[in-house]
C-alpha positions in Angstrom: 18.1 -71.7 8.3 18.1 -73.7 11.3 18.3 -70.4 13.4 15.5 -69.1 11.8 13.5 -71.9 12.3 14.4 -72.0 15.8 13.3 -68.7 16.1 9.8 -69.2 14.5 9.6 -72.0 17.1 10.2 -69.6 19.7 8.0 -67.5 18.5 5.0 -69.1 18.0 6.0 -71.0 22.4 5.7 -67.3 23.2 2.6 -66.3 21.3 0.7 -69.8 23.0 2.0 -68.9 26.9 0.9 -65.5 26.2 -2.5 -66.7 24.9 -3.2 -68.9 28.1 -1.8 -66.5 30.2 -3.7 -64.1 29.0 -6.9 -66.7 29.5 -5.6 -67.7 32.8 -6.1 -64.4 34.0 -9.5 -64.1 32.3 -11.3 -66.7 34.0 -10.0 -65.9 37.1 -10.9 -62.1 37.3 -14.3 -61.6 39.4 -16.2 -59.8 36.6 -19.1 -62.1 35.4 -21.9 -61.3 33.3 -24.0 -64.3 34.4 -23.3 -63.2 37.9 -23.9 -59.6 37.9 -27.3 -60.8 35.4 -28.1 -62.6 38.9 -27.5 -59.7 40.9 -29.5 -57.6 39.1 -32.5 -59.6 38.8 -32.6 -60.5 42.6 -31.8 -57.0 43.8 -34.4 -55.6 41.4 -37.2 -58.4 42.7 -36.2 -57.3 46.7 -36.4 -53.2 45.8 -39.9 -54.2 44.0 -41.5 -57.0 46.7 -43.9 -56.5 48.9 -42.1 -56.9 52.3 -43.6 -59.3 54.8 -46.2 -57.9 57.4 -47.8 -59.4 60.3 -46.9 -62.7 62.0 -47.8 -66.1 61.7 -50.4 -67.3 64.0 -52.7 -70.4 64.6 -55.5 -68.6 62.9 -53.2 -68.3 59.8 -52.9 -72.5 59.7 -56.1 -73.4 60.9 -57.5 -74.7 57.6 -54.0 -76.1 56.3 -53.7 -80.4 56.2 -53.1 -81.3 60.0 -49.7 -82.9 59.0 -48.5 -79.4 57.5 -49.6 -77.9 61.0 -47.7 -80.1 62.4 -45.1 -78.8 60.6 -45.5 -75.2 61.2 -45.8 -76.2 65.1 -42.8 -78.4 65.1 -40.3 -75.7 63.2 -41.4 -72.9 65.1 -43.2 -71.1 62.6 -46.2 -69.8 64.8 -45.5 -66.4 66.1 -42.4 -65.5 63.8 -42.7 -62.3 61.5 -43.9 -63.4 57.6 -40.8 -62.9 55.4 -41.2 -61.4 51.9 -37.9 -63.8 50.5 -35.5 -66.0 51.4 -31.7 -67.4 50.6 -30.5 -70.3 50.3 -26.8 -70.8 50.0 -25.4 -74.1 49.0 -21.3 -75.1 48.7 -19.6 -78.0 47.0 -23.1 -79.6 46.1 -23.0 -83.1 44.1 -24.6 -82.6 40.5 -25.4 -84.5 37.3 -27.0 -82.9 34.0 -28.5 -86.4 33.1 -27.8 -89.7 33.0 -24.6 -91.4 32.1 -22.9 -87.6 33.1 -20.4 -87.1 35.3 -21.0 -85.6 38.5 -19.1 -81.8 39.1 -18.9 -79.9 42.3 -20.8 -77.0 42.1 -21.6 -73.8 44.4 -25.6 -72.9 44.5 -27.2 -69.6 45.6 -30.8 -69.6 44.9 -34.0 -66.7 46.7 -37.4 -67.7 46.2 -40.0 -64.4 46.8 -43.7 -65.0 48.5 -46.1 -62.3 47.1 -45.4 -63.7 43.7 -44.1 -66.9 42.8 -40.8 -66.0 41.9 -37.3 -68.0 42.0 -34.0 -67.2 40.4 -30.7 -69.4 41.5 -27.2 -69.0 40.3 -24.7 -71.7 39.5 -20.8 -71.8 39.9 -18.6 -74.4 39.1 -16.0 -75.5 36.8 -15.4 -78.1 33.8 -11.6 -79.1 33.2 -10.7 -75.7 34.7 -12.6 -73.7 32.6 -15.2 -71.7 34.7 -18.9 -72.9 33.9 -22.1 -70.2 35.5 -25.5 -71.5 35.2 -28.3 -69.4 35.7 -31.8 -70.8 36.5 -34.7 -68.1 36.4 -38.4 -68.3 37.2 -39.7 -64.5 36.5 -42.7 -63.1 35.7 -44.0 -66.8 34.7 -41.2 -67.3 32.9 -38.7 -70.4 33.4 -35.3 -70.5 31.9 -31.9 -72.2 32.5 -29.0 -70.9 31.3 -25.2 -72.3 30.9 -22.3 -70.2 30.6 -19.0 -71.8 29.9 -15.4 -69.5 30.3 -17.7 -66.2 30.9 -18.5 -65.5 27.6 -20.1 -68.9 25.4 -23.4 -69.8 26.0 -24.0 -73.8 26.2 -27.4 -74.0 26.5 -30.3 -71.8 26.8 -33.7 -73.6 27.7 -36.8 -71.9 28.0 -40.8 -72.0 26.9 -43.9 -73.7 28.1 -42.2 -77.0 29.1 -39.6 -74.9 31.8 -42.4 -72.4 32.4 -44.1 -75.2 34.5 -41.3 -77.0 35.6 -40.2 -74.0 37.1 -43.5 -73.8 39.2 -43.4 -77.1 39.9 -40.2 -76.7 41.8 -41.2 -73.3 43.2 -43.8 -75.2 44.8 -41.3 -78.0 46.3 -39.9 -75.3 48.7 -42.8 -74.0 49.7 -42.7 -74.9 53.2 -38.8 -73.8 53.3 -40.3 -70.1 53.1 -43.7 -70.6 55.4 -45.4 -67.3 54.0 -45.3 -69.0 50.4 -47.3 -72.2 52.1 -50.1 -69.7 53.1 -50.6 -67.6 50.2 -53.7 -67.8 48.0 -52.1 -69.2 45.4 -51.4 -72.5 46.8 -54.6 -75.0 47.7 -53.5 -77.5 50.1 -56.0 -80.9 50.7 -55.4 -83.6 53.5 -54.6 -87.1 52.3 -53.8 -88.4 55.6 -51.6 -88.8 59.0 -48.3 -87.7 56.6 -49.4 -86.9 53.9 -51.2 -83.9 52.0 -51.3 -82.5 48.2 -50.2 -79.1 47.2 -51.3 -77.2 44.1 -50.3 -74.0 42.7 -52.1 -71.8 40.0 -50.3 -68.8 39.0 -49.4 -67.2 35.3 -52.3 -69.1 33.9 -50.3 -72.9 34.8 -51.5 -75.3 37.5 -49.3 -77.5 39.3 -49.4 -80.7 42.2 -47.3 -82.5 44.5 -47.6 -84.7 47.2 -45.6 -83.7 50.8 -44.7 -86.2 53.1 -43.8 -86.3 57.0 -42.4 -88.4 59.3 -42.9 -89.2 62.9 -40.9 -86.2 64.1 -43.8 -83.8 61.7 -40.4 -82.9 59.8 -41.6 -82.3 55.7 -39.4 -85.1 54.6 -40.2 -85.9 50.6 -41.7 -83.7 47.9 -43.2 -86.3 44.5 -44.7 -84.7 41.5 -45.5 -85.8 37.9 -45.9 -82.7 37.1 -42.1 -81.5 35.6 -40.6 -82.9 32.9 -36.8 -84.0 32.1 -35.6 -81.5 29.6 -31.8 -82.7 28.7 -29.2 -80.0 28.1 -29.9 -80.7 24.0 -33.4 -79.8 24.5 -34.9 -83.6 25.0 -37.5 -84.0 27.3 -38.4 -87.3 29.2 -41.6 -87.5 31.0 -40.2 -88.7 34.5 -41.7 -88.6 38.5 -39.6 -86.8 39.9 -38.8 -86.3 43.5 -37.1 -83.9 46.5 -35.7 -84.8 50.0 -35.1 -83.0 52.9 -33.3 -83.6 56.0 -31.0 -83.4 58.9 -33.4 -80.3 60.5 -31.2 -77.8 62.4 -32.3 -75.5 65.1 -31.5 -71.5 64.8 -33.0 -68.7 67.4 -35.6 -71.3 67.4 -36.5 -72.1 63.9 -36.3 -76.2 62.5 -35.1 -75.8 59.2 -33.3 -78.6 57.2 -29.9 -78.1 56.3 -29.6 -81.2 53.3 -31.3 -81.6 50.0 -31.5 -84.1 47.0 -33.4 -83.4 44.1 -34.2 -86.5 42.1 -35.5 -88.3 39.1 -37.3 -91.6 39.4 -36.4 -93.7 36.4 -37.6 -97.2 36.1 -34.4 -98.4 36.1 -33.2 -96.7 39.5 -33.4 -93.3 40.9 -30.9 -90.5 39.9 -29.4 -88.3 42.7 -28.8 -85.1 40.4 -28.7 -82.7 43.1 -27.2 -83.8 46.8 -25.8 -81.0 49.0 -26.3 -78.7 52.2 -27.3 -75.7 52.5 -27.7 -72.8 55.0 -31.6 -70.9 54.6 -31.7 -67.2 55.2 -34.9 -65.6 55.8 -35.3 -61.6 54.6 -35.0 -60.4 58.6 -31.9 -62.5 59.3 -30.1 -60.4 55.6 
């Protein structure tokens, strides 16, 4: 009996390292679904996109907010080519869900088009080990954010009219990041003053506004709208300001561009960092 039962017990050791070998190996193979769903939609989106034609010139700024000339002036803007997209690449970014969350390290690739408001990013990360994807779309109108945890389960899956607009609303916050966005029809800009000047979109039928602001240097330092909502990884919402910053401007073949960004929501009670990292834009001509 007792040789039996030591066998069962070896049994069933064998059957559980198998098992997490087995899912060892799983999560660390390359194939993802989320991933290659990323691939495809961005690919797709460059084949389809109008490429960028012409080059930016003083006539092309000449009725924009003086502090947001400033700003094309000061980054070198005037006299580069338009780009149709660009990419942002982000590693080892700081980043909440929410409140009360713990913060997880997470890798961040995001391209945002010009012809037509369009923005898809793609989240990688980890939660206890276990691989965790997120994928955050704005297509066609269309906002979504999706979580993926080991590959295959689905945490969340957030979409309709409430992450239709906050996807705009954050399409918008990088429009000067990609200078042929911040000249397209579909953006109305009006001059506040010195530093600062409000943005709206209107695309898909949804309207949108923020306020930009600049420093001394004409660098576009803070982005504040109350125009997206909080939508918790249950589905909650919170109606909250919410915020972007963006600094420490680098200098490449003579383009200003920051190179650190913090996304944030403006509770009463304090302000909460969700997103803090650095990241390295790449226009369509520099891919």
């Amino acid at each position: 009996m007792k040789k039996r039962g030591k066998m069962k017990m070896f049994v069933i050791i064998g059957v559980l390292l198998s098992v997490v070998g087995i899912a060892l190996v799983f999560f660390n193979i390359p194939y993802s679904k989320t991933r290659t769903e990323f691939n495809h939609l961005t690919g797709s989106i460059i084949i389809e996109t109008d490429k960028g034609t012409g080059i930016i010139t003083e006539n092309d700024i000449a009725d924009l907010p003086t502090p947001v000339q400033n700003y094309f002036k000061f980054c070198g803007f005037i006299g580069i080519h338009k780009m149709a997209f660009m990419k942002v690449v982000y590693h080892d970014v700081d980043f909440l869900f929410g409140k009360d969350k713990p913060t997880m390290k997470i890798d961040y690739i995001q391209y945002n088009f010009a012809s037509v408001p369009m923005r898809i990013a793609y989240i990688n990360s980890a939660i206890y080990g276990i691989t965790f994807e997120g994928l955050d779309a704005y297509v066609h109108g269309k906002g979504s954010m999706k979580g993926v945890i080991a590959k295959i389960h689905t945490l969340f899956n957030q979409t309709g009219d409430i992450m239709d607009k906050a996807s705009l609303v954050t399409f918008l916050s990088e429009c000067l990041l990609i200078p042929s966005v911040a000249l397209q029809n579909y953006i109305i800009w009006e001059e506040i003053d010195d530093v600062n000047a409000k943005a709206t979109i209107s695309y898909y039928g949804e309207t949108a506004s923020g306020i930009f602001t600049f420093d001394e240097k004409n660098e576009s330092v803070t982005f504040t709208t109350n125009d997206r909502v909080f939508t918790a990884t249950d589905g909650t919402t919170d109606k909250v300001t919410w915020s972007t910053v963006s600094s420490d401007y680098q200098e490449k073949d003579g383009i200003k561009t920051p190179t650190e960004f913090k996304a944030i929501w403006e509770y009463k009670d304090g302000d909460l960092v969700y997103f803090d990292g650095k990241g390295l834009i790449l226009y369509d001509t520099e891919e």
